[in-house]
C-alpha positions as CSV (number, residue, x, y, z in Angstrom):
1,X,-17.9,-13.0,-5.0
2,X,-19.5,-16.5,-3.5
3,X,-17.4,-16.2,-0.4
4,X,-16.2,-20.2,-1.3
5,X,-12.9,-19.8,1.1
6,X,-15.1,-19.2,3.8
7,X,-17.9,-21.8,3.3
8,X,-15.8,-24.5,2.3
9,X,-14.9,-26.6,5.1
10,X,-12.9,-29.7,5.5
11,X,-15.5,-32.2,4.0
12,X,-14.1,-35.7,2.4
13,X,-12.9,-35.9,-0.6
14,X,-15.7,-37.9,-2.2
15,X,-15.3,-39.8,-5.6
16,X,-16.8,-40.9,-8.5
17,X,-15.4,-44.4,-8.6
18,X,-16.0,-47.8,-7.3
19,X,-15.7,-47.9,-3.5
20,X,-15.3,-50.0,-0.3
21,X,-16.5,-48.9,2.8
22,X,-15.6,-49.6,6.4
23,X,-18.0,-47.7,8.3
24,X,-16.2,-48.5,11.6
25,X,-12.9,-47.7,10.3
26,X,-14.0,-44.3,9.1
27,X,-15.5,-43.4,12.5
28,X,-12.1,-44.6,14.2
29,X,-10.3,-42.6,11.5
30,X,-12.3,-39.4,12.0
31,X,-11.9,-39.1,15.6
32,X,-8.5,-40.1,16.0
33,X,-6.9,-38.1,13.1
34,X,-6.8,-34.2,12.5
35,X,-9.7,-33.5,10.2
36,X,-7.3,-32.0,7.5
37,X,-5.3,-35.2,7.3
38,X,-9.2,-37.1,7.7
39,X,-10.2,-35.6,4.9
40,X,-7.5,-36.4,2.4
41,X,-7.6,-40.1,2.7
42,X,-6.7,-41.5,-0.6
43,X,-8.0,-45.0,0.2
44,X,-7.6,-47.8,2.7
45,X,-7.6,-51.7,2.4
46,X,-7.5,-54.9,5.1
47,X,-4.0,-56.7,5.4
48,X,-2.3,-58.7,7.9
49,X,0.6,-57.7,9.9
50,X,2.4,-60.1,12.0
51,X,-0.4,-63.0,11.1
52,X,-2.5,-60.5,12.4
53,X,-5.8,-59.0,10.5
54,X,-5.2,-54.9,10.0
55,X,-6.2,-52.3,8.4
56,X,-4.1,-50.1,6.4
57,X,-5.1,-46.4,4.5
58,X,-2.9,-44.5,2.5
59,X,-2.9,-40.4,2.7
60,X,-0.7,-37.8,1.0
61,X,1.6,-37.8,3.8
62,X,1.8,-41.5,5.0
63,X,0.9,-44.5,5.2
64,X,-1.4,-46.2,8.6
65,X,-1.5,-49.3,9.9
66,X,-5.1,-49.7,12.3
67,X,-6.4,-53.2,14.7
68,X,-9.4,-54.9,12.8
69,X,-11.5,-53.8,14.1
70,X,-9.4,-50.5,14.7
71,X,-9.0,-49.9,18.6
72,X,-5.9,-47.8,17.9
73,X,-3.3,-46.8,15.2
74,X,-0.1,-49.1,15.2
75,X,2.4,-48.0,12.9
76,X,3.1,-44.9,10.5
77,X,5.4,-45.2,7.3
78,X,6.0,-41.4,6.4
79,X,5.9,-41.4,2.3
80,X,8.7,-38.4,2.6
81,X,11.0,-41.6,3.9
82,X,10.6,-43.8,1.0
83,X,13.7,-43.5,-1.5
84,X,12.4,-45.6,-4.5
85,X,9.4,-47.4,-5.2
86,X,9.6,-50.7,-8.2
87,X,7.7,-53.9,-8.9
88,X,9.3,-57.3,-9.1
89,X,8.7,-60.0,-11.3
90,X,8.2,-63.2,-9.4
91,X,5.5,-65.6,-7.9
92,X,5.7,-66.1,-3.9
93,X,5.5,-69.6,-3.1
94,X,3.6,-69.0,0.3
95,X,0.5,-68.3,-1.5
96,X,-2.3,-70.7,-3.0
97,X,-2.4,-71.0,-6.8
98,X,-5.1,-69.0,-7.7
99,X,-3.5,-66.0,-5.7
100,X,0.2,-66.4,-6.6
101,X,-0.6,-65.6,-10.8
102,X,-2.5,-62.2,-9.6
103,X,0.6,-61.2,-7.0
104,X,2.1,-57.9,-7.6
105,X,4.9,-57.5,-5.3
106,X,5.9,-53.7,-4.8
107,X,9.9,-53.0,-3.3
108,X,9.9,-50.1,-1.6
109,X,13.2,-48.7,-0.3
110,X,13.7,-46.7,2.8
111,X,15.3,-44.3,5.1
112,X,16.9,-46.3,7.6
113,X,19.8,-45.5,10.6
114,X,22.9,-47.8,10.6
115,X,23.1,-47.2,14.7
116,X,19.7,-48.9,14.9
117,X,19.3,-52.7,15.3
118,X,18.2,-54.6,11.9
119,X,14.2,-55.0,11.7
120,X,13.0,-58.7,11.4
121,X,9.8,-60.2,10.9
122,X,9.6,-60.8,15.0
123,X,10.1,-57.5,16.7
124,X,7.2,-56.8,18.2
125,X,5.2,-53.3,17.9
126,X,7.1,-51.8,21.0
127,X,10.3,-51.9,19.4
128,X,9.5,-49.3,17.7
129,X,9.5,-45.6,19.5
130,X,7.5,-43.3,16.9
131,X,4.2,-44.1,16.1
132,X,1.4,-42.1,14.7
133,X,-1.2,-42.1,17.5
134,X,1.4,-39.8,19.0
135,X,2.3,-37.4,16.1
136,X,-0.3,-36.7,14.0
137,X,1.1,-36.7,10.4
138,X,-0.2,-33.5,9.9
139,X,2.7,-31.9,11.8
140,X,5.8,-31.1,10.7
141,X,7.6,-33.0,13.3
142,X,6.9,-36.0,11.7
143,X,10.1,-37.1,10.4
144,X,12.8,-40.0,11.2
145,X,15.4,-37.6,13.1
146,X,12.3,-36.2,15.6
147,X,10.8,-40.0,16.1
148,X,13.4,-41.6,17.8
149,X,13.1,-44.6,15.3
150,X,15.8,-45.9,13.3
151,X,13.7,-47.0,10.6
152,X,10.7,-45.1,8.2
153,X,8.7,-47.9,8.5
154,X,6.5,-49.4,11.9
155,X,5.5,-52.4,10.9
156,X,6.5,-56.1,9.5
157,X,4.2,-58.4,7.4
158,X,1.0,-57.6,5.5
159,X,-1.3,-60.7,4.1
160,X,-5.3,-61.0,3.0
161,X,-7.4,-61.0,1.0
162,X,-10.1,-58.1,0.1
163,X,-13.1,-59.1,-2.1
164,X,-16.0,-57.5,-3.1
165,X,-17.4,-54.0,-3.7
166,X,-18.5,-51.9,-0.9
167,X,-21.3,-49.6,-0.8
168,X,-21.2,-45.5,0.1
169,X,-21.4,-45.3,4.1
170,X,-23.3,-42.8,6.1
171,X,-20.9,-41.9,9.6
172,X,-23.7,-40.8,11.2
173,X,-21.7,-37.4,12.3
174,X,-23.8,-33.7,13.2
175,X,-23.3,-32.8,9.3
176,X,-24.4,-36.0,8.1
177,X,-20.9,-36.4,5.6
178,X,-21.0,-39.3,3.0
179,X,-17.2,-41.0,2.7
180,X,-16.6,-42.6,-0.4
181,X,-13.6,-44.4,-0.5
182,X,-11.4,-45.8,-3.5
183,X,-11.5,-49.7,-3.5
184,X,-7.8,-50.8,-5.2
185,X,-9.2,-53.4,-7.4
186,X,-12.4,-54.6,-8.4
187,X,-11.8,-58.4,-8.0
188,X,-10.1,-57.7,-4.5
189,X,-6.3,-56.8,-3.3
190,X,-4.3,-58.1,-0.6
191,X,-1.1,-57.5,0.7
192,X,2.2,-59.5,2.4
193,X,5.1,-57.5,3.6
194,X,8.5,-58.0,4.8
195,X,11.2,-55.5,6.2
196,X,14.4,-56.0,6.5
197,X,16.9,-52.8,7.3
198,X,21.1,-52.7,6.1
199,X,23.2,-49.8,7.0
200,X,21.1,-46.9,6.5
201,X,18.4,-48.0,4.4
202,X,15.5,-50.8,4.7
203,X,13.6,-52.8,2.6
204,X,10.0,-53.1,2.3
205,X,8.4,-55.8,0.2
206,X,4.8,-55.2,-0.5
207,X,2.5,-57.8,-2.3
208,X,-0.7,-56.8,-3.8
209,X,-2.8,-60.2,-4.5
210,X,-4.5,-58.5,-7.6
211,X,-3.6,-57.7,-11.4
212,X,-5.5,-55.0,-11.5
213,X,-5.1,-52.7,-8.5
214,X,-4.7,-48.7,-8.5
215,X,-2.2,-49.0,-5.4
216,X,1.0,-49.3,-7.0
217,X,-0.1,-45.9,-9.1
218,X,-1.3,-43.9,-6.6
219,X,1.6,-44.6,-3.8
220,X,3.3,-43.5,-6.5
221,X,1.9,-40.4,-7.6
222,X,1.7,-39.7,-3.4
223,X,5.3,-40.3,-2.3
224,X,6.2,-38.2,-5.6
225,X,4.0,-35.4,-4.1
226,X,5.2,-35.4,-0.6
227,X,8.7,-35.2,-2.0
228,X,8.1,-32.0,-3.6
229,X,6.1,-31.3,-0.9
230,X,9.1,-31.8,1.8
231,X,11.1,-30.1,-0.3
232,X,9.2,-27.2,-0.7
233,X,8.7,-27.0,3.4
234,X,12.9,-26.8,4.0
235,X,12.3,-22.9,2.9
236,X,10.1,-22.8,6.1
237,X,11.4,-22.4,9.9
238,X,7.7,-22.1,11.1
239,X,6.3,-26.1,11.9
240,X,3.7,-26.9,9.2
241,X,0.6,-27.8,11.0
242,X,-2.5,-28.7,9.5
243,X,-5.2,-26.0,9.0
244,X,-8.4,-26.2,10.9
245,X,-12.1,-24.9,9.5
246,X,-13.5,-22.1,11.3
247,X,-16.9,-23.6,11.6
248,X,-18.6,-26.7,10.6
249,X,-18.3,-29.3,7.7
250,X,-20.7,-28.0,5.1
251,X,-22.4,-30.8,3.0
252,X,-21.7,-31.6,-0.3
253,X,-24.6,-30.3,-1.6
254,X,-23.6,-26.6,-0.4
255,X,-20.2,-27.0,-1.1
256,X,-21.3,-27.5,-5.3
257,X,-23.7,-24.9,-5.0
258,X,-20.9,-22.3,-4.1
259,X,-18.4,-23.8,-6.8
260,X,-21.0,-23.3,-9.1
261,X,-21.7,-19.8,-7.7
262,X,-17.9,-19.2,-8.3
263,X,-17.5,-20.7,-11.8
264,X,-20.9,-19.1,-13.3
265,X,-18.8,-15.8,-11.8
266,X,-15.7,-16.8,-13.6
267,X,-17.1,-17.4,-16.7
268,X,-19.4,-14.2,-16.8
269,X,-17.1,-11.4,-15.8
270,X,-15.1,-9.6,-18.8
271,X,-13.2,-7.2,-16.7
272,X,-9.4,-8.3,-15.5
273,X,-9.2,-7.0,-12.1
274,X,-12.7,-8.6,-11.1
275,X,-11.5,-11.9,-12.7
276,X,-8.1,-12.3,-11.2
277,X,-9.8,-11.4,-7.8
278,X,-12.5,-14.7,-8.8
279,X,-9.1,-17.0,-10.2
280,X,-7.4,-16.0,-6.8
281,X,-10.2,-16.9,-4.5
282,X,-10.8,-20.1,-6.7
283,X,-7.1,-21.3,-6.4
284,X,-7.5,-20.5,-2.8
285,X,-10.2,-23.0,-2.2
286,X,-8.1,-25.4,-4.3
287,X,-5.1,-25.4,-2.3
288,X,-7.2,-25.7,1.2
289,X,-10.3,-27.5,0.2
290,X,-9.2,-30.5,-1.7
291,X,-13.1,-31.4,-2.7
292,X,-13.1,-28.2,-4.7
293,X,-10.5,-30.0,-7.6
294,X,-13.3,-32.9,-8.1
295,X,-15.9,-30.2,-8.5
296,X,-13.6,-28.8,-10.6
297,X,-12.7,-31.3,-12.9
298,X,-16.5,-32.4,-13.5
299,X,-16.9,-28.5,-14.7
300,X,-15.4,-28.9,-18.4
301,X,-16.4,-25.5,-19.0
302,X,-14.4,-23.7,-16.9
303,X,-11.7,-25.7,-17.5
304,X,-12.2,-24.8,-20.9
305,X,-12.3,-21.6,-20.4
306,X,-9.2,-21.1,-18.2
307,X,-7.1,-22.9,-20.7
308,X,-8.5,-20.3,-23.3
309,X,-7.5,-17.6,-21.4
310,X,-4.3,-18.8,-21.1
311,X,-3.7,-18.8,-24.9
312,X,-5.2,-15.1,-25.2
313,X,-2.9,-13.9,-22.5
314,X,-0.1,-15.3,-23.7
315,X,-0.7,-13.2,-26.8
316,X,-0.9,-9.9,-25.9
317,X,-4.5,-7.8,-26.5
318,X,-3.6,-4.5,-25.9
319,X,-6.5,-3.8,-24.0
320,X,-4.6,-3.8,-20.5
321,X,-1.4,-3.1,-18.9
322,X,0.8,-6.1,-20.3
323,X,2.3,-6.2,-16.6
324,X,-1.0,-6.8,-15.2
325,X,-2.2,-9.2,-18.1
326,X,1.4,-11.0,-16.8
327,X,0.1,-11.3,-13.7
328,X,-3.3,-12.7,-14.1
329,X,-1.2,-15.5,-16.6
330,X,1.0,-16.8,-13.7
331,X,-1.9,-16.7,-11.4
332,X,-4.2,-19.0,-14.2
333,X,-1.1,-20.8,-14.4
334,X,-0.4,-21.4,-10.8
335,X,-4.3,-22.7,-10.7
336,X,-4.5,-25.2,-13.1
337,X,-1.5,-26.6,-11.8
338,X,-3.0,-26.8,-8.4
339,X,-5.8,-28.4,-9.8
340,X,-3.5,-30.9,-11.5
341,X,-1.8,-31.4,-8.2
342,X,-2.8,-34.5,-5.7
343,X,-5.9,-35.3,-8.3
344,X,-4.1,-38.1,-9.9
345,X,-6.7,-40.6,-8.2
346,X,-10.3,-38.5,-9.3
347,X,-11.3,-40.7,-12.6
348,X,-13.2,-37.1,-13.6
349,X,-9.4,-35.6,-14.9
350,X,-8.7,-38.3,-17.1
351,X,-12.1,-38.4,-18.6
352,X,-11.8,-34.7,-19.4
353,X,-8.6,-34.8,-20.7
354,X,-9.3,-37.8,-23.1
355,X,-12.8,-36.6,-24.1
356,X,-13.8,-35.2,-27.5
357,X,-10.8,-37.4,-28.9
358,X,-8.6,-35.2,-26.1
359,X,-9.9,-31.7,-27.3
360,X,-9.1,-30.0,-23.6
361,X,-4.9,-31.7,-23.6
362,X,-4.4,-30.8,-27.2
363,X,-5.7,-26.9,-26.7
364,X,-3.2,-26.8,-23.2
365,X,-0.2,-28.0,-25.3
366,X,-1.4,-25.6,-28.1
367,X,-1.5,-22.6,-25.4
368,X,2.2,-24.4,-24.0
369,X,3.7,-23.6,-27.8
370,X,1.9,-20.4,-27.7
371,X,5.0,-17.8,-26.6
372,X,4.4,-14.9,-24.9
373,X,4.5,-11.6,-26.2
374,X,5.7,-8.3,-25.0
375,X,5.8,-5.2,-26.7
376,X,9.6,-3.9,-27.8
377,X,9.3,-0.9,-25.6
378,X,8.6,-3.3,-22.9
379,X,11.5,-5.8,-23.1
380,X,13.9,-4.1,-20.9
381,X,11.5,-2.8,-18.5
382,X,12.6,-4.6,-15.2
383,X,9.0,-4.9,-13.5
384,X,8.4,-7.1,-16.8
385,X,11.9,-8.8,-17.6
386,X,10.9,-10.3,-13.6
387,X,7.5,-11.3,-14.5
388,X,8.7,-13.5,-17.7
389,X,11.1,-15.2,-15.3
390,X,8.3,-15.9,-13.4
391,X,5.5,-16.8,-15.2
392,X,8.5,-19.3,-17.0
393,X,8.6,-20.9,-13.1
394,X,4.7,-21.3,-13.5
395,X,4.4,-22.6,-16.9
396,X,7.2,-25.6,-16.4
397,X,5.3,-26.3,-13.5
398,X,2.0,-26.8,-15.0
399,X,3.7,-28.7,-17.7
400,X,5.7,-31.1,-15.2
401,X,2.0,-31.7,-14.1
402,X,0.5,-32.4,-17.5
403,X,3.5,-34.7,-18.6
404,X,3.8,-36.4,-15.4
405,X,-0.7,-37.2,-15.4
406,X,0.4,-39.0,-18.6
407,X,3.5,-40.5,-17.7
408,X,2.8,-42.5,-14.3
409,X,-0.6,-41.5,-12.6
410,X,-3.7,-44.0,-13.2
411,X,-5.9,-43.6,-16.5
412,X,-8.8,-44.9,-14.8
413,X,-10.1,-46.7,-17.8
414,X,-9.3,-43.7,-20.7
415,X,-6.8,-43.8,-23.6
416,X,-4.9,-40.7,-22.0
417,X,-1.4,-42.1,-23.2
418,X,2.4,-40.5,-23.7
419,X,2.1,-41.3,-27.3
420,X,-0.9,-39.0,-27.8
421,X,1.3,-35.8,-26.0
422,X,4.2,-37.1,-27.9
423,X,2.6,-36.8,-30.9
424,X,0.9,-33.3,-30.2
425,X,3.6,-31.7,-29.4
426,X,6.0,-32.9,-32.3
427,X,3.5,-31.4,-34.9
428,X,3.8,-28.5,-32.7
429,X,7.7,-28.8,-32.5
430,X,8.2,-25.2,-34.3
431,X,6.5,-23.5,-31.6
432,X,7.5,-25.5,-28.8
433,X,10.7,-26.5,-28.9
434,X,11.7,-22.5,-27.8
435,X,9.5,-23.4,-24.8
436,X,11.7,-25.9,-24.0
437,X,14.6,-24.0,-25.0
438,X,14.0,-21.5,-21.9
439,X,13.3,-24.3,-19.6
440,X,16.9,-25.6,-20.4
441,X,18.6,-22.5,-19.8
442,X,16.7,-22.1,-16.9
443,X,17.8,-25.0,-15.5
444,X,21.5,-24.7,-16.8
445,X,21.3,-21.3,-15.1
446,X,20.4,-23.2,-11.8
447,X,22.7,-26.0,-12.3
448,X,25.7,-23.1,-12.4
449,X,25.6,-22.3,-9.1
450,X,23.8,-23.3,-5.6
451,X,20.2,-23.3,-5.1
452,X,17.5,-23.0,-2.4
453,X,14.9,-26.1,-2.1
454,X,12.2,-24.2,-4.1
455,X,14.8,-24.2,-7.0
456,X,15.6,-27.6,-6.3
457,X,12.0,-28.5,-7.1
458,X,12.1,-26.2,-10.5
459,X,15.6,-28.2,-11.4
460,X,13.2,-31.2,-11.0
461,X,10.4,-30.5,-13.1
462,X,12.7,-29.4,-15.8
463,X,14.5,-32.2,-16.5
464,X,11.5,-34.7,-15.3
465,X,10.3,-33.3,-18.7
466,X,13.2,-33.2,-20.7
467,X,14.1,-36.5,-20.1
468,X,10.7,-37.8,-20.8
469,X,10.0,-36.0,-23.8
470,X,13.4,-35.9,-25.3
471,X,14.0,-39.0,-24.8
472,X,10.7,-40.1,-26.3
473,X,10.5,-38.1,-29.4
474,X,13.8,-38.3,-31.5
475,X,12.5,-35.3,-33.2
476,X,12.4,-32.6,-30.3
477,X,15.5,-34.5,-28.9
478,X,17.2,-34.0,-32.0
479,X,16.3,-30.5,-31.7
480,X,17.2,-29.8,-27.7
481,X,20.8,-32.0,-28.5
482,X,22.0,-29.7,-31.4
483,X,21.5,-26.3,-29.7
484,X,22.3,-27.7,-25.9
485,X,24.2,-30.8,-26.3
486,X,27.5,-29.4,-25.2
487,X,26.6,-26.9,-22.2
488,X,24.0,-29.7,-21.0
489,X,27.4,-32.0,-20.1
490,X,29.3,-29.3,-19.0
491,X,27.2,-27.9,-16.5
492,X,25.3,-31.1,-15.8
493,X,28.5,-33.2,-15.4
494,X,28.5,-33.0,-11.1
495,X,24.7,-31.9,-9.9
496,X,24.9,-33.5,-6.4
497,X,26.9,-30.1,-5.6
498,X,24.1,-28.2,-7.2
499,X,21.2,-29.4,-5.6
500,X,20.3,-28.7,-2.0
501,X,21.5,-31.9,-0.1
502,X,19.4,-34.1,2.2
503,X,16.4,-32.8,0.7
504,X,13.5,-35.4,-0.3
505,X,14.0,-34.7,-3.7
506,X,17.5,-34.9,-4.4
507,X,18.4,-38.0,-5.5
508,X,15.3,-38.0,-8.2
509,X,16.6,-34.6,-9.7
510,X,20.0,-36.1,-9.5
511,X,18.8,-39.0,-11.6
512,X,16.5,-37.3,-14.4
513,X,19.3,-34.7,-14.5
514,X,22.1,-37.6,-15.4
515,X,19.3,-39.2,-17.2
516,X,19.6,-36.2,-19.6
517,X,22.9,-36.3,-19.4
518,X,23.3,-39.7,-20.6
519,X,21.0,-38.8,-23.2
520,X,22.9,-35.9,-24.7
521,X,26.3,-37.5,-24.8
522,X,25.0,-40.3,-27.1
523,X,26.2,-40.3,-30.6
């Protein structure tokens, strides 16, 4: 084994796109912020903020607000706050004319507290209690009932504009780390912003002075993710805190040397028990070493080859002990949809997915329609019945991950569409649609009585899926509405009680849940 879990240290999650560097920024960043949360920057841009020059940067928990040049860290909008995120179609008159036909002007709805006083544009930084300098967003007390604030958001107005490329900076730290940023736009971005809070929610109106930025995609994609995330954590009484490397960065160099130790390992062992050992320390580094998906994701031949396993042990070979071949499928499982998770901004998963006229997507929804097999003497044996109903769990989740790269995340350039998946899997309806078949009585069987927050996040991704794919191919539809049309309204009909309330993602399961809904009881 390469030992990758221990080498790998917190090192920044460089990438293969056009940056924009701020070399003073990044050393402000890197001192004041936990190196976990440091390391997971998405990307950062200038803006003004009460006729004042800033400096914002976006991260998978939240969103900063910095001086410029940053002394200190202002303001903190945690993305777990934000209840909807839309564009609006109009042209704001405060702007010159060559700015105001580039404008795209992002709403953003928030949490807010009716007992607090209504932001304006001229309350001053101290009105607000919370801010970020004092709780790293790292930690699970983060959040608008520990803050003190009544609103998610610190901050009033956001204006400039950002030209230019930057180049790849050098920070000059012990381990000599390269930070390569994401620059939002390649002809510049800027940004305007006015709050305003009503009752228990706030509004916060974000202009991007470009046609062609990435930000409205990948705050997106994030505040989705820390959703989930949120969720996810409500199972948890312990506080969340970031995890801290044991010793030093290592540089980049090392850290692809030892995913390349790894994945030459992966790809030349035959024997299960060593493999699922090499999977398991592979998803490890995955889930605690964000760099390790970009290395992934340039590495087309493991990805490859995990997606080919999948098919093989889907189908049983009888060569092992089908439990343990069950096993090894949800842990594959579980790791490509790790690998899937938080990438949507690395340019490498598109171009991997759409290459070879999308070779690597139309083998994973191949494998999807592949069902799994279990010997008849096997069907009733409970260790195995428990490992279908698990490895189920798994698979909608790795295919709420494909559906949703397609759906909303950035393209970066490639021809990775909707229609393409669409397409794919209607010529594969035969085999699919009993895929899709289990995930709706799954979710039924949820939807019949209460659930925990993990099941909240399955009742998500289920009908996050249905309702874009049945709603996008008649076909399958067609299909999903003859055989569930009926218990679908029945048990569907009231899912507030259903899902576990308060949590981040409740009210966008309630939606794509009465989105089906909606879609079943049409004639």
């Amino acid at each position: 084994s390469s030992g990758i879990n221990a080498e790998y240290g917190d090192e920044s999650w460089v990438m293969d796109v056009p940056k924009t560097s701020n070399e003073k920024l990044e050393t402000f960043i890197k001192r004041k912020l936990p190196s976990v949360e440091f390391s997971q920057i998405r990307c950062y841009e200038r803006c003004v903020v009460d006729k004042a020059i800033r400096l914002t940067l976006l991260t998978p928990r939240a969103l900063f607000i910095t001086d410029n040049p940053p002394r200190s860290i202002h303001y903190t909008l945690n993305l777990e706050d934000v209840l909807s995120i839309n564009l609006v179609q109009d042209l704001p008159d405060f702007l010159d004319d060559t700015n105001r036909l580039k404008t795209q002007h992002i709403l953003l709805h928030l949490k807010g507290d009716s007992s607090k006083p209504v932001l304006t544009k001229s309350m001053s930084s101290s009105s607000f209690v919370s801010q970020s300098s004092e709780v790293p967003p790292g930690s699970s007390d983060v959040s608008p009932s520990n803050s003190g604030s009544g609103s998610s958001l610190r901050a009033t107005l956001w204006q400039d504009v950002f030209a230019g490329r930057g180049k790849t900076r050098n920070l000059g730290d012990d381990d000599s780390l390269s930070l390569d940023r994401l620059s939002l736009s390649d002809n510049g971005s800027g940004s305007g912003i006015k709050v305003e809070q009503n009752g228990t929610s706030s509004e916060l109106h974000l202009l991007l002075l470009t046609d062609s930025s990435l930000f409205y995609k990948l705050l997106q994609a994030a505040t989705l993710n820390e959703k989930i995330a949120a969720t996810r954590r409500l199972n948890f009484t312990v506080p969340n805190k970031p995890i801290t490397a044991s010793r030093k960065h290592k540089k980049s160099v090392v850290q692809a040397r030892l995913y390349n130790q790894l994945s030459a390992e992966i790809c030349s062992c035959s024997l299960l028990e060593d493999r699922f050992l090499l999977i398991k320390e592979l998803h490890s580094a995955a889930t605690l070493n964000p760099p390790v998906k970009r290395f992934f994701w340039k590495d087309a031949d493991l990805c490859l080859e995990l997606v080919r396993e999948m098919g093989r042990y889907r189908r049983h070979n009888k060569k092992n002990n089908r439990a343990d071949e069950l096993e090894y499928l949800i842990l594959l499982e579980s790791c490509l949809a790790e690998m899937f998770r938080e990438s949507e901004h690395l340019p490498k998963r598109s171009i991997l997915l759409a290459a070879h006229s999308h070779s690597l997507l139309d083998l994973l929804l191949e494998t999807f329609s592949t069902s799994v097999s279990v010997p008849s003497y096997l069907q009733l044996d409970s260790e195995v019945v428990s490992l279908e109903g698990e490895l189920l769990e798994y698979t909608i989740a790795l295919l709420f991950e494909v559906t949703i790269a397609v759906t909303e995340h950035p393209r970066h350039g490639t021809d990775l569409a909707l229609s393409h998946v669409i397409a794919s899997l209607e010529r594969l309806s035969p085999s699919f649609v009993p895929l899709l078949s289990s995930m709706v009585e799954k979710g039924l069987a949820l939807l019949s009585r209460s659930n925990s927050a993990h099941q909240t996040v399955t009742i998500f991704h289920i009908f996050y899926c249905l309702d874009v794919i049945c709603s996008t191919s008649e076909a399958i539809g067609c299909a999903i509405k003859a055989k569930f049309a009926d218990d679908i309204k029945y048990y569907c009909s009231n899912p507030t009680t259903r899902i576990v309330r308060y949590s981040p993602l409740q009210s966008l399961a309630v939606t794509r849940v009465s989105n089906v809904v909606n879609w079943m009881s049409k004639k």
